[in-house]
C-alpha positions as CSV (number, residue, x, y, z in Angstrom):
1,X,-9.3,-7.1,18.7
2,X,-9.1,-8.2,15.0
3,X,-5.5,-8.3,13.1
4,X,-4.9,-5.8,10.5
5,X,-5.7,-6.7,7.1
6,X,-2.8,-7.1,4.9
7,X,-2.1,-8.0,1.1
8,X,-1.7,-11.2,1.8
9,X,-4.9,-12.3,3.8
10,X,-6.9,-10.0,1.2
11,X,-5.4,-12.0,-1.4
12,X,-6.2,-15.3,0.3
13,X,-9.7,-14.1,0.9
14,X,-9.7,-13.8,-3.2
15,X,-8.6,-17.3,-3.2
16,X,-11.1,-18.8,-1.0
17,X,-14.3,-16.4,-2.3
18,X,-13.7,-17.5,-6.1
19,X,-12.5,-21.3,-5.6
20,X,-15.7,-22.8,-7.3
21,X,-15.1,-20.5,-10.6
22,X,-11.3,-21.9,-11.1
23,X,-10.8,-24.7,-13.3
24,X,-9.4,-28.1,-12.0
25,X,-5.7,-26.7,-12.5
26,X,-6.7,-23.6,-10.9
27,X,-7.7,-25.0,-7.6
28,X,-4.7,-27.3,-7.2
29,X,-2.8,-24.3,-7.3
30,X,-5.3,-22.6,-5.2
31,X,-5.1,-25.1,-2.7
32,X,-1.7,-25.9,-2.8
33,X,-1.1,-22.1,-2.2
34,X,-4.0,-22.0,1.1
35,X,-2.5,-24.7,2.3
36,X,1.5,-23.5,2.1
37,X,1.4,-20.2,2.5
38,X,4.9,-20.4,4.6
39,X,6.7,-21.7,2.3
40,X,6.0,-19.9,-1.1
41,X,8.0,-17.0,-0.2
42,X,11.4,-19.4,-0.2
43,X,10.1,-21.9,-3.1
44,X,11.6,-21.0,-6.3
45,X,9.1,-21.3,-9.4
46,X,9.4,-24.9,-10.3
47,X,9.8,-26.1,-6.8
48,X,6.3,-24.6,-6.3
49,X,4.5,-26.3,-9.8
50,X,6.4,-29.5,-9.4
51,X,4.9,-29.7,-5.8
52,X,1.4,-28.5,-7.2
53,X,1.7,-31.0,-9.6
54,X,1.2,-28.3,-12.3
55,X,3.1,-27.3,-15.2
56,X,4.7,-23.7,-14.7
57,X,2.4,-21.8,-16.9
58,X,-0.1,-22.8,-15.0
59,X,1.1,-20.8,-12.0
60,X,1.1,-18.1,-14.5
61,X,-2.1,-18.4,-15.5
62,X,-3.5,-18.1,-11.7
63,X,-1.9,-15.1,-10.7
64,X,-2.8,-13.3,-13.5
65,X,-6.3,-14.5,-13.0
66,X,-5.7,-12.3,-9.5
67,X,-4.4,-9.5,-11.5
68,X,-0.4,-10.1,-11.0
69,X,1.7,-10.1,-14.2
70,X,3.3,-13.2,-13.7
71,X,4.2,-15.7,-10.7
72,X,7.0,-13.5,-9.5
73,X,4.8,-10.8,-8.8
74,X,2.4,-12.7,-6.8
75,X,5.5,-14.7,-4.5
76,X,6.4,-10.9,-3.4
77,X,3.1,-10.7,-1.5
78,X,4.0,-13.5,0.1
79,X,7.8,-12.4,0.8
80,X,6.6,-8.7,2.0
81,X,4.5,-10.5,4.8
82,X,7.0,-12.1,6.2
83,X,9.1,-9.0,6.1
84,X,6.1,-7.3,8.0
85,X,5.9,-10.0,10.2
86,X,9.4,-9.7,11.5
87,X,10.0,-6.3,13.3
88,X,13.4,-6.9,14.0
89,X,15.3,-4.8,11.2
90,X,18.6,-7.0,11.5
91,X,16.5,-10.5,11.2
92,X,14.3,-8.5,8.3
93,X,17.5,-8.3,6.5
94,X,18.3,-11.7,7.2
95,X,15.2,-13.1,6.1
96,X,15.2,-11.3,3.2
97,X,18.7,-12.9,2.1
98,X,17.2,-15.9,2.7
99,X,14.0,-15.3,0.3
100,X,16.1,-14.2,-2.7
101,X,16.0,-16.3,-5.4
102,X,18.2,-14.1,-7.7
103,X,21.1,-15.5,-7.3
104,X,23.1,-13.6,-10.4
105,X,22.8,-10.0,-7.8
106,X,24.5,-9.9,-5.3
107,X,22.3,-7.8,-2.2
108,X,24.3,-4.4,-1.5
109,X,26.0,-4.5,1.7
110,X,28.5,-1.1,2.2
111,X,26.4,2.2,2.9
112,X,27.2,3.3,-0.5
113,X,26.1,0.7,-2.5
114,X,22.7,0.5,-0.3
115,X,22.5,4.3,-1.3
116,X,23.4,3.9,-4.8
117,X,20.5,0.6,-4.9
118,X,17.6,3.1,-3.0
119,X,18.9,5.6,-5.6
120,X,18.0,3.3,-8.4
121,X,14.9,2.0,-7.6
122,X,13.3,5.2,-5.9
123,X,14.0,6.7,-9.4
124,X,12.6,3.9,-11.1
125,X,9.5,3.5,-8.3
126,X,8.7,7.6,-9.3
127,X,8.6,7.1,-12.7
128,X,5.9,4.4,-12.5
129,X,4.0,6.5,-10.0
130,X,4.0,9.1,-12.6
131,X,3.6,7.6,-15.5
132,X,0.6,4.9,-13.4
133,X,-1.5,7.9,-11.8
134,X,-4.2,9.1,-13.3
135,X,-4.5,12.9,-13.9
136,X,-8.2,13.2,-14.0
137,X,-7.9,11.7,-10.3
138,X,-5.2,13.9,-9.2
139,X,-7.7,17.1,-10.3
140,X,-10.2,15.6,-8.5
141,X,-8.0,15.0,-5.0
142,X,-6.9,18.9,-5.6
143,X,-10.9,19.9,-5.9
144,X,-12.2,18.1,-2.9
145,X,-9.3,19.4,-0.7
146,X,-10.3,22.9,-2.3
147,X,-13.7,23.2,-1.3
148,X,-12.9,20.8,2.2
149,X,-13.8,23.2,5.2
150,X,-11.6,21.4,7.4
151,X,-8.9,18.5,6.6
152,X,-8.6,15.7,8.2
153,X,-5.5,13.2,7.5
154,X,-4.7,10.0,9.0
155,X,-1.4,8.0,9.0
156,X,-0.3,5.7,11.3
157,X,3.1,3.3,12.4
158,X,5.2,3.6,9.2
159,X,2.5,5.9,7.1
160,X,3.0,8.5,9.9
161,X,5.7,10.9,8.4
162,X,3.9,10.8,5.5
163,X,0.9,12.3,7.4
164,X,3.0,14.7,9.4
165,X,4.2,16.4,6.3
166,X,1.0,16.6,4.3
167,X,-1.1,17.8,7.9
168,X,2.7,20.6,7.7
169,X,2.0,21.3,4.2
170,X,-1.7,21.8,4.4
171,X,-1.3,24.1,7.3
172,X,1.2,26.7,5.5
173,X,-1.8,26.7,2.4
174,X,-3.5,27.8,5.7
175,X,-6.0,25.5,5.5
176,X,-7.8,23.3,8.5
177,X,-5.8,20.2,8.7
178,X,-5.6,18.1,11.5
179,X,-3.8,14.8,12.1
180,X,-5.3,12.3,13.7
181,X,-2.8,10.9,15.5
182,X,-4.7,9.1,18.1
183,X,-3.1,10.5,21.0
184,X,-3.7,8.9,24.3
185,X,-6.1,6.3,22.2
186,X,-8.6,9.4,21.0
187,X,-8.5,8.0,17.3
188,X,-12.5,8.5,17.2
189,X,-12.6,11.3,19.3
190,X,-10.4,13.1,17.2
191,X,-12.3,12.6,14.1
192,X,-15.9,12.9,15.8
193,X,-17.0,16.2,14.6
194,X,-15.9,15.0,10.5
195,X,-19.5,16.2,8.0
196,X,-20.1,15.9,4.5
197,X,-18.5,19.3,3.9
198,X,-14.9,17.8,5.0
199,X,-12.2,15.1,3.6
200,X,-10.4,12.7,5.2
201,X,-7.2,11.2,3.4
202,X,-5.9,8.1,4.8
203,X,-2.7,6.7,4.0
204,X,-1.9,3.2,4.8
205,X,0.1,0.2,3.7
206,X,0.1,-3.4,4.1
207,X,-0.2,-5.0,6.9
208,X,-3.2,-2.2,6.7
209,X,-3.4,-0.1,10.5
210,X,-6.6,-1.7,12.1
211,X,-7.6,2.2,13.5
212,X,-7.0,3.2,10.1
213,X,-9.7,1.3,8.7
214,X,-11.8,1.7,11.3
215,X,-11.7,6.0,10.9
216,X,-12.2,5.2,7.5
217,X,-15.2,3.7,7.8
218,X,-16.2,6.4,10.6
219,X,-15.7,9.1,7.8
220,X,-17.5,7.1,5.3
221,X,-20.8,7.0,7.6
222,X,-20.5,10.5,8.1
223,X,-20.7,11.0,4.5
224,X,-17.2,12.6,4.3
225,X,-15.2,13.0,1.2
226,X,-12.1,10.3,1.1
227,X,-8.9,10.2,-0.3
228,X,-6.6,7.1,0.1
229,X,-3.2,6.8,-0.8
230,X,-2.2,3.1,-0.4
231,X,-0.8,0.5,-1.7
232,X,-3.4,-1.8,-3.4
233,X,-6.6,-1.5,-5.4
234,X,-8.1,-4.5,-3.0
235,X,-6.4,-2.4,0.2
236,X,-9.5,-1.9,2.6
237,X,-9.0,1.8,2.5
238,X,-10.1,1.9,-1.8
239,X,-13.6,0.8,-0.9
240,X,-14.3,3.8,0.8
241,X,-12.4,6.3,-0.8
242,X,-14.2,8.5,-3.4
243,X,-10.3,9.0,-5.2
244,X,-7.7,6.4,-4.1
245,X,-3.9,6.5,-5.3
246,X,-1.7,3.3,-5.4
247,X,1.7,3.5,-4.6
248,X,4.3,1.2,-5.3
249,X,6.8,1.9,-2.9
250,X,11.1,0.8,-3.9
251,X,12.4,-1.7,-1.6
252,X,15.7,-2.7,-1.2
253,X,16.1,-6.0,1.0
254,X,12.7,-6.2,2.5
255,X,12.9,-2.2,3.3
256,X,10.0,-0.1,1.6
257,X,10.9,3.3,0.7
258,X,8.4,6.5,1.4
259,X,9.4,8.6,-1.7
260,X,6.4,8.3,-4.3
261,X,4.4,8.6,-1.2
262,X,5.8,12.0,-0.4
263,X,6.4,13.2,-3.8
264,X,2.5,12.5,-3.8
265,X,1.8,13.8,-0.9
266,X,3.8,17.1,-1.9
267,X,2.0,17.3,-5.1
268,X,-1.1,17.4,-3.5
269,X,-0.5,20.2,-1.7
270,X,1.5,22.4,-4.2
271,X,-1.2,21.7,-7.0
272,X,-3.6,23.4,-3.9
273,X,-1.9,26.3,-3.3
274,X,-1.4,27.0,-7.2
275,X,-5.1,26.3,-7.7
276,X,-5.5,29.0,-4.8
277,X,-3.4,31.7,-6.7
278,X,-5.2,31.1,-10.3
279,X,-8.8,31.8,-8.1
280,X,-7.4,34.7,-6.2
C-alpha cells in the first residue's frame, strides 16, 4: 500500500525531476531543502539561506521558479505537512505555535477571538476564491453536470462533508448522484458501472486520499467526465480532471477551514438548478 501523495512530496518530486536545469545556486538550495526537509518548517528565512550558504533572494528566486510568490509561501507547504502529519488536534495546535515565526501576532486563544480570526480569514479565503476562479470553467462544471446521466461524487476523511452536501444538493435538483463513500471497502465497486455519458467530481486535499486517486483514475479509463475541486494545480486529481477548481482553504493555527469548498460546492449546484428553470 502506497502513502498518499501530498503537496509536499509532489513538490519534492519537482525538486528532484528538474535538478539538472537549476543553476549552481539553485541546486544548493535544492539540495539543502531534499536534504532538510524537517526542519524548514521551524527555520526562519535567514536561518535557512545562511545554512544554504545563499543569499536570501536566492531562496526567493527558487520558489518562485516552483510557482510560489516568495519563500514564505513555499515554508507553508512544509508547515501544513507537519500539521497533516500529527492527528492529535491538541499537539496540532502545539506544533503549530511552535512553527510560527510571526512573532508581532499573538495566536488567538479564547473561543471568541478563534471565531473572530476564522471570521477574518474565511472572508478573506472567499474573496480570493472568487475573484481566482475562472467563470468560463465554472459554465463548463454546470454543462457537464447538466447533460451527466448519473453523478458520481467522491470525498473522503476531511473532504467528506463536502461530498455529503453536494451528493444532498444534487439529489433535491433530482438528479442521479451517488456518493462513493466506500462502504465496507466497495470504493471500486461503487463506481464500477461509471461510462462516458457520466461525471465524477472528486474532492481532495493534501495529504491527497490514496482511494481517491485511485477512482480517479478508474473514471478517467472509463472515459468519464471529471471535475476536481482540490487544492493544487500539481494535486494528482488536476491531471485527470477535464475542469479542476483550486481552493485555498483559511487556516487558523494549523486548522484548514471548508467554507470556499462549500460555497463552491453550493454554487455548483444552484447554478444547475437555475440552468434547469431557464431550459424548462
Amino acid at each position: 500500500m502506497t502513502n498518499n501523495p501530498t503537496q509536499l512530496s509532489l513538490l519534492q518530486d519537482d525538486i528532484r525531476r528538474r535538478y539538472d536545469t537549476l543553476s549552481k545556486r539553485l541546486k544548493q538550495v535544492a539540495r539543502y531543502i531534499l536534504d532538510n526537509s524537517n526542519s524548514i518548517a521551524f527555520d526562519t528565512v535567514a536561518s535557512i539561506a545562511q545554512q544554504a550558504d545563499v543569499p536570501p533572494s536566492t531562496l526567493i528566486r527558487f520558489s518562485n521558479a516552483f510557482g510560489f510568490s516568495g519563500f514564505n509561501e513555499m515554508k507553508q507547504v512544509f508547515r501544513q505537512h507537519l500539521m497533516e502529519e500529527t492527528v492529535n488536534y491538541t499537539e496540532r495546535a502545539r506544533l503549530f505555535r511552535q512553527t510560527s515565526t510571526d512573532e508581532a501576532a499573538a495566536p488567538p486563544e479564547t473561543p471568541a477571538e478563534i471565531l473572530n480570526v476564522f471570521t477574518m480569514v474565511n472572508s478573506q479565503a472567499l474573496q480570493q476564491l472568487a475573484m481566482q476562479t475562472n467563470p468560463e470553467q465554472l459554465n463548463k462544471a454546470v454543462e457537464l453536470l447538466n447533460q451527466a446521466e448519473n453523478i458520481y461524487v467522491i470525498g473522503l476523511r476531511r473532504s467528506f462533508s463536502v461530498a455529503s452536501y453536494l451528493t444532498y444538493a444534487l439529489r433535491h435538483l433530482e438528479r442521479r448522484a451517488f456518493l462513493i463513500d466506500g462502504l465496507g471497502g466497495m470504493f471500486t465497486e461503487q463506481l464500477s458501472m461509471v461510462n462516458p455519458k457520466d461525471v465524477v467530481i472528486a474532492i481532495s486535499y493534501s495529504p491527497y486520499a490514496r482511494e481517491a486517486v485511485e477512482l480517479v483514475e478508474l473514471g478517467a479509463r472509463r472515459g468519464a467526465h471529471q471535475i476536481a475541486i482540490t487544492d493544487s494545480q500539481v494535486s494528482p486529481l488536476a491531471a485527470f480532471s477535464d475542469v479542476c477548481f483550486v481552493v485555498r482553504e483559511a487556516q487558523v493555527d494549523g486548522f484548514r477551514s471548508q467554507v470556499g469548498s462549500l460555497c463552491l460546492a453550493q454554487t455548483l449546484a444552484v447554478s444547475l438548478a437555475l440552468n434547469n428553470v431557464e431550459k424548462a
